[in-house]
C-alpha positions as CSV (number, residue, x, y, z in Angstrom):
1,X,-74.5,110.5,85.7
2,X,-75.2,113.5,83.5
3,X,-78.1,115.6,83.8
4,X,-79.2,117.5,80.7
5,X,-81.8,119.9,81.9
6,X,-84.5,119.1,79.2
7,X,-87.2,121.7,80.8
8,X,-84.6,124.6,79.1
9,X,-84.7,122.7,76.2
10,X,-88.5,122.8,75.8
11,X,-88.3,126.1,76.8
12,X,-86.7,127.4,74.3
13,X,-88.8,125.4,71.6
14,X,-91.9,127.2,72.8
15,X,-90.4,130.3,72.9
16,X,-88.7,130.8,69.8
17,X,-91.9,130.6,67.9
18,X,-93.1,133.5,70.0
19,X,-90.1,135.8,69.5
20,X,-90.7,135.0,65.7
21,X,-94.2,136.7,66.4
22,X,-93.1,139.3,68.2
23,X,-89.7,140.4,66.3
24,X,-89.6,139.1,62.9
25,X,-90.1,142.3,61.7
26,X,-87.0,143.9,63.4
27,X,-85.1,140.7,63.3
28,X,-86.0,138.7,60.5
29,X,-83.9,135.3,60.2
30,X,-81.6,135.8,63.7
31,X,-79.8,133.8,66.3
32,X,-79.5,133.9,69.9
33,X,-78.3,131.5,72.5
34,X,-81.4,129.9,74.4
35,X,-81.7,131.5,78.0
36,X,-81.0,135.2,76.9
37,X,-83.8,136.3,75.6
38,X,-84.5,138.4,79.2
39,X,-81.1,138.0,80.8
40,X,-77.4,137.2,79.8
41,X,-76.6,135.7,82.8
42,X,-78.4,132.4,83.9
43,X,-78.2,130.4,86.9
44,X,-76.1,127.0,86.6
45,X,-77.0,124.8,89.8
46,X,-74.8,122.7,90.9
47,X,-75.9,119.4,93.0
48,X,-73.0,117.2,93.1
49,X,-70.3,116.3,90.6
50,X,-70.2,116.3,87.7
51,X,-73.1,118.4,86.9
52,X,-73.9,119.4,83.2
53,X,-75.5,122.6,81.5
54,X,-76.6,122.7,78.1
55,X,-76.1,125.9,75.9
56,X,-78.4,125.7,73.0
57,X,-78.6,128.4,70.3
58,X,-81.8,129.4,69.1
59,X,-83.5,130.8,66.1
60,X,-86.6,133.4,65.4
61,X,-87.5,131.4,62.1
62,X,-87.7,127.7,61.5
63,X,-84.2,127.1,58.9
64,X,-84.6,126.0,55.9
65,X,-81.4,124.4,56.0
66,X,-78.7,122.8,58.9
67,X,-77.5,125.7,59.8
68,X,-73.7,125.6,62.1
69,X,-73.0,127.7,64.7
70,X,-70.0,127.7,66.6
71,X,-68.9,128.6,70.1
72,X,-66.2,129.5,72.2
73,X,-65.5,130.0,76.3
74,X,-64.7,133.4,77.4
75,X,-63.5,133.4,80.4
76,X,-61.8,137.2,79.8
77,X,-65.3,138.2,79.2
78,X,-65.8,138.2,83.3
79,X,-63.7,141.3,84.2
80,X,-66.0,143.4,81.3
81,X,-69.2,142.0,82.9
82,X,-68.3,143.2,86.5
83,X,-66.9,146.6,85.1
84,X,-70.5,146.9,83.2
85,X,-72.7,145.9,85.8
86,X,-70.6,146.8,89.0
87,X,-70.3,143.4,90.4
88,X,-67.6,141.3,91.2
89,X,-67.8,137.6,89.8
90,X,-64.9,135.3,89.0
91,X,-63.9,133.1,85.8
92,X,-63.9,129.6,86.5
93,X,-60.5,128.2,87.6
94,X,-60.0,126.3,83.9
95,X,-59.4,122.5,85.6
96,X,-62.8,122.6,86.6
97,X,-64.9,122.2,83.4
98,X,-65.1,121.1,80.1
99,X,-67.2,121.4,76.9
100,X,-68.8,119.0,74.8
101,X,-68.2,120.6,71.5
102,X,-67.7,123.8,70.5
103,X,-70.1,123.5,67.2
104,X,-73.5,123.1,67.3
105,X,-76.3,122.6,64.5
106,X,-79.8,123.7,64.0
107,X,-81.0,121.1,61.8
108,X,-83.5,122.0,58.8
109,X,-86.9,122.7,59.7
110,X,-86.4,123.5,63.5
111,X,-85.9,126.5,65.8
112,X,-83.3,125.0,68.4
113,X,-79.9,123.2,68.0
114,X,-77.8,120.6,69.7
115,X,-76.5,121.0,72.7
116,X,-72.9,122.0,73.8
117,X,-73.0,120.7,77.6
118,X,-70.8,122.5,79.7
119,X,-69.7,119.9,82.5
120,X,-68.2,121.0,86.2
121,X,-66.0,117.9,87.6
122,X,-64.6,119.5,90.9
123,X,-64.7,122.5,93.0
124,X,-61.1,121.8,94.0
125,X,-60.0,125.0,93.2
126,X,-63.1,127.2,94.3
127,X,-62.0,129.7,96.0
128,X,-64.6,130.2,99.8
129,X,-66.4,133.8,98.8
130,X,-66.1,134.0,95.3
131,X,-69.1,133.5,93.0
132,X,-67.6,132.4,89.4
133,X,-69.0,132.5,86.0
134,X,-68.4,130.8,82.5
135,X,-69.0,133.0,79.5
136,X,-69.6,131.6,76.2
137,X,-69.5,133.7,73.2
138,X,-71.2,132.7,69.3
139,X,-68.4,133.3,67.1
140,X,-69.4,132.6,64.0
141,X,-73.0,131.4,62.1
142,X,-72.6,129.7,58.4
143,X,-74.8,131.5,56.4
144,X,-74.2,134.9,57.6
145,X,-77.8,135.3,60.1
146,X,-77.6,138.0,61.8
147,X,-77.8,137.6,66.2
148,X,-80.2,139.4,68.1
149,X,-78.5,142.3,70.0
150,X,-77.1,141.4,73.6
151,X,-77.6,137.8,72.8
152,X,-74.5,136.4,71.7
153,X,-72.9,136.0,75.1
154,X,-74.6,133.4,77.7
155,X,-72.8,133.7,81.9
156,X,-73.3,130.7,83.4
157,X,-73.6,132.1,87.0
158,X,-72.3,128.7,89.5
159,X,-74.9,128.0,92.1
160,X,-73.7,126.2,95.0
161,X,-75.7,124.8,98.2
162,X,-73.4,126.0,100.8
163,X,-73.6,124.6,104.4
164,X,-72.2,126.2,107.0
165,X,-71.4,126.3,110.8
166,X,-73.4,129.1,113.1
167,X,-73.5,130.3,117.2
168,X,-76.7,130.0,118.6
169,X,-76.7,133.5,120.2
170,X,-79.3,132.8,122.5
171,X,-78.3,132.6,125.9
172,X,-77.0,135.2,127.9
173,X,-73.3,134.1,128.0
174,X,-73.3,135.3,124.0
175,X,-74.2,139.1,125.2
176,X,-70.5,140.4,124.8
177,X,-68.4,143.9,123.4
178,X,-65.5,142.7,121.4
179,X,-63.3,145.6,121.1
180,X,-60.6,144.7,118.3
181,X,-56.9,146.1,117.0
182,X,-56.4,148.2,114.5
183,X,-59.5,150.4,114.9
184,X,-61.1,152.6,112.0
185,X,-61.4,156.0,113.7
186,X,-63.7,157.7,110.7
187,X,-66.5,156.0,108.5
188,X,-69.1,159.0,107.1
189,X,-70.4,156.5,104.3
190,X,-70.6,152.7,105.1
191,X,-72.2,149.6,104.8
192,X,-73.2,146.8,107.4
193,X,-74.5,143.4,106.8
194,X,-74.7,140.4,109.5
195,X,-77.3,137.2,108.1
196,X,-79.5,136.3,111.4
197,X,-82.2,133.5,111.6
198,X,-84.6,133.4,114.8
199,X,-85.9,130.2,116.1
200,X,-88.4,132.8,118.7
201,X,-90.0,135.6,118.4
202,X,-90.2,137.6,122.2
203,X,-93.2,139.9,122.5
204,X,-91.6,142.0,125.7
205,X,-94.2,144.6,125.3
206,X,-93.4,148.2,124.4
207,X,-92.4,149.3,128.1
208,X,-88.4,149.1,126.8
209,X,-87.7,145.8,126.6
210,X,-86.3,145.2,123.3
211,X,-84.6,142.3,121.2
212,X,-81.3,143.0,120.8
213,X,-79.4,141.4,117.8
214,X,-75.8,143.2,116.9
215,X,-74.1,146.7,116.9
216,X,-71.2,147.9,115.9
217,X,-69.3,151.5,117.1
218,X,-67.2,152.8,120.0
219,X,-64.3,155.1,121.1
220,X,-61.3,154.9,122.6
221,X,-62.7,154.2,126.2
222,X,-64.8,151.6,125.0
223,X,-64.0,148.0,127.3
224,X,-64.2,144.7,126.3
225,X,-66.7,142.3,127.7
226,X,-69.7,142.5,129.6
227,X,-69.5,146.0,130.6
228,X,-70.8,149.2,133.0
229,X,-74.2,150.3,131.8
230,X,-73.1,153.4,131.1
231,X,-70.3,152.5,129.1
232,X,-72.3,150.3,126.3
233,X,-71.0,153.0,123.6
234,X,-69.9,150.2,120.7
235,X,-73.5,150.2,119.3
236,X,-73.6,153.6,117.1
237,X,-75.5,151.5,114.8
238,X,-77.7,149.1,116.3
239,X,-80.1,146.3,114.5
240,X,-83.0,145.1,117.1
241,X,-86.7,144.0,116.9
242,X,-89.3,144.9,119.6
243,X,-88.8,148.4,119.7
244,X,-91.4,150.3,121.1
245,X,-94.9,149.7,119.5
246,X,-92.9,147.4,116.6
247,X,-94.5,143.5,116.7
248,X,-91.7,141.4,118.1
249,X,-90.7,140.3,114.3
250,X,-90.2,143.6,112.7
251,X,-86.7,144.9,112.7
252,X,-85.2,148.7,114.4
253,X,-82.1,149.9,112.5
254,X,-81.0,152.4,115.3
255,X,-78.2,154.7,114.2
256,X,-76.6,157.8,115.4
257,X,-77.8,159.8,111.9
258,X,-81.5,158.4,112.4
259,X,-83.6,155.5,112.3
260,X,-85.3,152.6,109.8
261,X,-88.2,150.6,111.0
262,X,-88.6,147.1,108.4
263,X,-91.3,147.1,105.8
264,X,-90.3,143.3,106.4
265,X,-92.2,140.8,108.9
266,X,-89.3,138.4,109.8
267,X,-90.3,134.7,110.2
268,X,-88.8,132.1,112.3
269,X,-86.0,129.4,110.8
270,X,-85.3,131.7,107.6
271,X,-82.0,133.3,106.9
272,X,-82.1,137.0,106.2
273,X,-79.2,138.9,104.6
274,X,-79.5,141.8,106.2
275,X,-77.3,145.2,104.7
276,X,-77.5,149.1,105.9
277,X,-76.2,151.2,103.3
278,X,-75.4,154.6,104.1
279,X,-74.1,157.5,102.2
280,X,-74.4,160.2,104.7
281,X,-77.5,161.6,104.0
282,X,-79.8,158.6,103.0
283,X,-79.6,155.1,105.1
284,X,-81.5,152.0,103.0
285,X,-82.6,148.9,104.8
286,X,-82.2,146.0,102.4
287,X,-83.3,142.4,103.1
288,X,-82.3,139.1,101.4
289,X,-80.7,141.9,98.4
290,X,-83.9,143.5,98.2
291,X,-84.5,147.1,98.9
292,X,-86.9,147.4,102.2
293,X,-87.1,150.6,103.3
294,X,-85.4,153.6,103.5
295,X,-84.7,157.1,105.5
296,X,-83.0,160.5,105.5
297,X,-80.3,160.7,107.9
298,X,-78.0,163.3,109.3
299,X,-74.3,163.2,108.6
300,X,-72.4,161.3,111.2
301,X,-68.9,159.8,111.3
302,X,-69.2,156.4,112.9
303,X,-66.0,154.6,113.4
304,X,-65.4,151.2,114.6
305,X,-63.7,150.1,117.7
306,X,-65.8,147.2,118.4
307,X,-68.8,145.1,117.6
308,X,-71.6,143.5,119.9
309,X,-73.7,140.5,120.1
310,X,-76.5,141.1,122.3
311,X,-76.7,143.7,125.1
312,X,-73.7,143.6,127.0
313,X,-74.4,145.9,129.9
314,X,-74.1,144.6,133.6
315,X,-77.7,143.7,134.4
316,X,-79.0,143.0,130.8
317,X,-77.1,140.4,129.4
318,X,-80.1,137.6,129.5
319,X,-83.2,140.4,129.2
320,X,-82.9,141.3,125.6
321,X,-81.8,137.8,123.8
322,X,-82.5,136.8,120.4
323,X,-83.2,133.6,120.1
324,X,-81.6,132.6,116.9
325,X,-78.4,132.2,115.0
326,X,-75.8,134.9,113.5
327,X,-73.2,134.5,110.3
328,X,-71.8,136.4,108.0
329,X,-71.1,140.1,109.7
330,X,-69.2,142.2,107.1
331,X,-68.3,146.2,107.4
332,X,-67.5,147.8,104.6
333,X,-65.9,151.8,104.2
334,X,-68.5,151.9,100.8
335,X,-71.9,151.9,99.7
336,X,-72.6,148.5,98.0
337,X,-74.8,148.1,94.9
338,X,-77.9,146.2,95.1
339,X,-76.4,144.2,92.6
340,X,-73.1,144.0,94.7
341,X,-75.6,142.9,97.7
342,X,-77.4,140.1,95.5
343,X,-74.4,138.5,94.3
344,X,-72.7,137.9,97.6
345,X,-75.1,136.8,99.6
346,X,-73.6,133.8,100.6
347,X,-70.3,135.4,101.0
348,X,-67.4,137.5,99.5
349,X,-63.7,137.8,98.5
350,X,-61.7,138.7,101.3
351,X,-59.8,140.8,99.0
352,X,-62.8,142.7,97.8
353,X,-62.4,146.8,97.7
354,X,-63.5,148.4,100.5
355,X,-64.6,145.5,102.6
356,X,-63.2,146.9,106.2
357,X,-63.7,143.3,108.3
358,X,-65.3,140.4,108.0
359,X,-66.5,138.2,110.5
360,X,-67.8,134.4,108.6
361,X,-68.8,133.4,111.8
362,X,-68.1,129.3,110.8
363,X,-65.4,128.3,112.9
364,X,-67.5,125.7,114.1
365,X,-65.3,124.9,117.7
366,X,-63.6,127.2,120.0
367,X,-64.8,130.4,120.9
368,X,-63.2,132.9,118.4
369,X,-64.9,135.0,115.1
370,X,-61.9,135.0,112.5
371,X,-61.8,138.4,110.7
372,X,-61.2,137.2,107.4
373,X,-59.9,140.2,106.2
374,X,-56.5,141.4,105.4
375,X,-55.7,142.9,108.3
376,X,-57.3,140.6,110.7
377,X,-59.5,141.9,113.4
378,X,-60.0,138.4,115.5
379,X,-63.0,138.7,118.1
380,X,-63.2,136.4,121.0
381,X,-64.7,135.4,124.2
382,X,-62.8,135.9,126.9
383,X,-65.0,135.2,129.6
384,X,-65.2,131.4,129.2
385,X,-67.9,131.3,127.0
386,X,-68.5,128.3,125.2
387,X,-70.1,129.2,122.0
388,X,-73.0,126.4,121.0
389,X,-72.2,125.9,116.8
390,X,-75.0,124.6,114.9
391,X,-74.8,122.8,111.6
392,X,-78.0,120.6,110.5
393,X,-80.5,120.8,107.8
394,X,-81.2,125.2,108.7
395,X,-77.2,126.0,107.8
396,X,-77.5,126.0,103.7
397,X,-77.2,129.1,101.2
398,X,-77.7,129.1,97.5
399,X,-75.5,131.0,95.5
């Protein structure tokens, strides 16, 4: 059944009599489509198929007169928005929507019109990663009113639920060094993201004992597996809670160039994004897209051999765990945006510039990380581990 979502619509009622308050005086008798007023792009959720959307065009003065407006998709509009705001969203594949009309009226007397529903049917052709939009542009007014500026163009950003597959990385058989092909032997800027939720929080005290998460880093001596303790050298850049005086849920970013300590308090059965952008002289902390915390650093060329889960020295492999779930690791040879962080927080486009590997983490059986990447960095567990996947009710993301 479709779902017109009649809270916009009553929205917009109440707020076009306030923008006629507020801007009559710069904009007299003027247009704009209903859910711009702060922002031209506007979340469309989806919950099932079909879902429906309905674009409504708005006025700053009651009309005196049925006043036609018509519409058109844009779906060439996409590649100017992402060059504009330095993201990277995607038209709709065409098969997957339609539109109600492509005129709609404000009748005499009022400051809304009818709706042009924009309905998705399928996701067939969704693309895993890519976040897509559907522009649609006023292209003409009878009567000649003018449109407020930057309000002619709604995005309909899609918003999915994803669910997804994730190891439980607590037990000691998780703590491993993947050392991979094809290494990068020089990264002065970059930027690391992993998501991570944590059924437990460990209080070991602040006499060393530390919760070790992820790392990436190494040479060309580093070993795959569980390895010497003095040969853990694949964690130049380190995430782990529990460091020294830190309460048992704030986060350590340990790198090579310096250090960032969380602003954040992590809580227990919550996803974090987590990203470390750094541009060789400043490293930022951001959580969930959101910039945490931040610190000078020295100038250091990481590179990346390999990557770790847990701490996989002889000896320690069950003494630092966290207790929790991992997705998502990405390394990319760039600093990302906060905007490029926001928008893919629930994944990316392989094929995105600059993105070095990329680790989904989703596989759901067997004990290999696909690199999703072009060139294909697989990491596995060689040992016989037997990787414990979780999917239930914890495993969703909202684009």
């Amino acid at each position: 059944m479709k779902t017109i979502n009649k809270i916009l619509l009553s929205a917009a009622a109440i707020l076009a009599p306030w923008l006629t308050a507020c801007d009559r005086e710069s904009f007299g008798d003027a247009l704009y489509i209903t859910g711009t007023e702060n922002e031209e792009i506007v979340t469309f959720a989806i919950d099932g198929f079909p879902s429906s959307y309905p674009v409504t065009v708005s006025s700053t003065e009651k009309l005196e007169k049925d006043t036609y407006v018509d519409l058109r998709v844009r779906l060439d509009l996409v590649d100017e928005y992402n060059a504009r705001m330095g993201v990277n969203y995607y038209p709709i594949p065409e098969n997957s929507f339609s539109i109600s009309t492509t005129r709609v009226v404000i009748e005499a007397g009022s400051y809304i019109s009818s709706s042009a529903v924009v309905e998705i049917d399928n996701d067939d052709d969704f693309v895993s990663g890519r976040v897509y939009l559907i522009p649609i542009e006023i292209t003409d007014i009878e009567g000649g009113l003018d449109i407020i500026p930057n309000s002619n163009v709604i995005y309909l950003k899609i918003s999915r639920t994803l669910r997804f597959y994730a190891p439980d990385i607590g037990n000691s058989s998780m703590s491993y060094q993947f050392i991979m092909p094809e290494p990068v032997t020089s990264l002065p800027v970059f930027t690391w993201e992993v998501k991570l939720m944590a059924t437990e929080f460990v209080d070991r005290g602040n006499t060393g004992g530390v919760t070790r998460v992820c790392a990436f880093g190494g040479d060309e001596t580093s070993q795959h597996g569980v390895v010497p303790d003095t040969d853990t050298n694949c964690d130049q850049v380190l995430i782990r809670f529990n460091e020294g005086d830190d309460p048992a849920n704030v986060m350590r970013v340990t790198a090579r160039g310096g250090n960032i300590t969380s602003n954040t308090a992590f809580s227990t059965y919550q996803w974090y994004n987590i990203a470390i952008v750094n541009d060789g002289t400043t490293m930022t902390l951001y959580v969930n897209g959101e910039r945490d915390n931040s610190a000078t650093v020295t100038a250091t060329n990481y590179t990346l051999y390999g990557v770790q889960i847990g701490m996989p020295s002889q000896g320690y492999t069950g003494s630092q765990l966290f207790y929790g779930r991992m997705s998502e690791m990405r390394l990319w040879s760039r600093t990302l945006t906060q905007r490029e962080l926001r928008s893919a927080i629930c994944g990316v486009d392989p094929s995105t510039d600059g993105l070095i590997s990329y680790w989904r983490m989703d596989e759901g059986q067997g004990n290999t990380f696909y690199d999703s990447s072009p060139v294909g960095r697989d990491i596995a567990y060689t040992n016989g581990a037997q990787i414990n996947w979780k999917y239930d009710d914890n495993n969703k993301c909202v684009e």
